[in-house]
Every structure is written in C-alpha cells, then in structure tokens.
C-alpha positions as CSV (number, residue, x, y, z in Angstrom):
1,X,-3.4,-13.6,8.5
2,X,-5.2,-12.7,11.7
3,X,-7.3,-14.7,13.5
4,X,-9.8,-13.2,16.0
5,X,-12.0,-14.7,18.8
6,X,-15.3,-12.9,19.2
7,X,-16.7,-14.7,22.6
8,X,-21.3,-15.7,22.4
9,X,-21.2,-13.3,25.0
10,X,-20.0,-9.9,24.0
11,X,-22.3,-10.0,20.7
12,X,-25.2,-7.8,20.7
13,X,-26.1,-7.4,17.1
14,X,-27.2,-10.1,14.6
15,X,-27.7,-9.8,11.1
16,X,-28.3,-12.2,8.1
17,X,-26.0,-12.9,5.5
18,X,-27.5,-13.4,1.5
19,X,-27.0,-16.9,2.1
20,X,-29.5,-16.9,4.5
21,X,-27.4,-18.0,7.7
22,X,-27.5,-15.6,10.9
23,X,-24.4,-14.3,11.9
24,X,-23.1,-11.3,14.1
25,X,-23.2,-8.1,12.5
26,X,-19.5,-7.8,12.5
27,X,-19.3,-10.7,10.4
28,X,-22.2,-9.7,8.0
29,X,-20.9,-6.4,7.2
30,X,-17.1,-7.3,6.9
31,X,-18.6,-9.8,4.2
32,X,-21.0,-6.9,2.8
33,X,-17.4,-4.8,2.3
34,X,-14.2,-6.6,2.1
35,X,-14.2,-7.7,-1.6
36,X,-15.1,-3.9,-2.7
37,X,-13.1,-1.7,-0.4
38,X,-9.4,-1.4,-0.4
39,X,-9.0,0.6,2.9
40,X,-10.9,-2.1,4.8
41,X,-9.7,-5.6,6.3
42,X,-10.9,-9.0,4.0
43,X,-12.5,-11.3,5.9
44,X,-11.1,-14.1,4.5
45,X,-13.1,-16.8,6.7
46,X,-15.1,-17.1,9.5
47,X,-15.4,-20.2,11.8
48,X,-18.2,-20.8,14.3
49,X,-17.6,-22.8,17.1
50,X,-19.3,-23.6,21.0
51,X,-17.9,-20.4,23.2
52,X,-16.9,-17.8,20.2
53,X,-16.8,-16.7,16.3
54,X,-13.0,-17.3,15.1
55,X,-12.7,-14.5,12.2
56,X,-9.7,-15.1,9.6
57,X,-8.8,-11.4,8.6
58,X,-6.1,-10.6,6.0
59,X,-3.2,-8.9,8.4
60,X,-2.8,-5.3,7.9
C-alpha cells in the first residue's frame, strides 16, 4: 500500500460522497472510480484526522 497525507490546507474542492459525508474531491472521485477502472489507483481507505486526509492507495 501507499499512504498519502493531503494537508486542510492545500484542499480547495469539496464534494459529497453517497453516504452523505463531505469529503475532498480527490477522495470522492477516487471512490466514484477505483472499484470500476483497472488503470486507476483503489482507494482502499481514507482516514481523517486534525492537520490532513491520510489516503490508503493500493501501490502501483
């Protein structure tokens, strides 16, 4: 796996996943894609803490 840090900061879009929870749009679309696409990264978790999103991505 991959884990990546996406600091509060640097995120400037926001979207909604169908659960209903708001999330960055990097998040929301990697869920919207990574069980259907083979040629894109799964998302296999995503963690939200104080500072920064923590994203565990299947490693390439």
């Amino acid at each position: 796996v991959a884990i990546k840090c996406v600091p509060r900061d640097r995120i400037r879009h926001w979207g909604e996943l169908p659960n209903g929870v708001r999330a960055p749009l990097e998040i929301v679309l990697l869920d919207k894609v990574s069980s259907g696409c083979a040629g894109v990264i799964q998302l296999l978790e995503w963690v939200e803490v104080p500072s920064c999103f923590l994203l565990v991505l299947e490693r390439p």
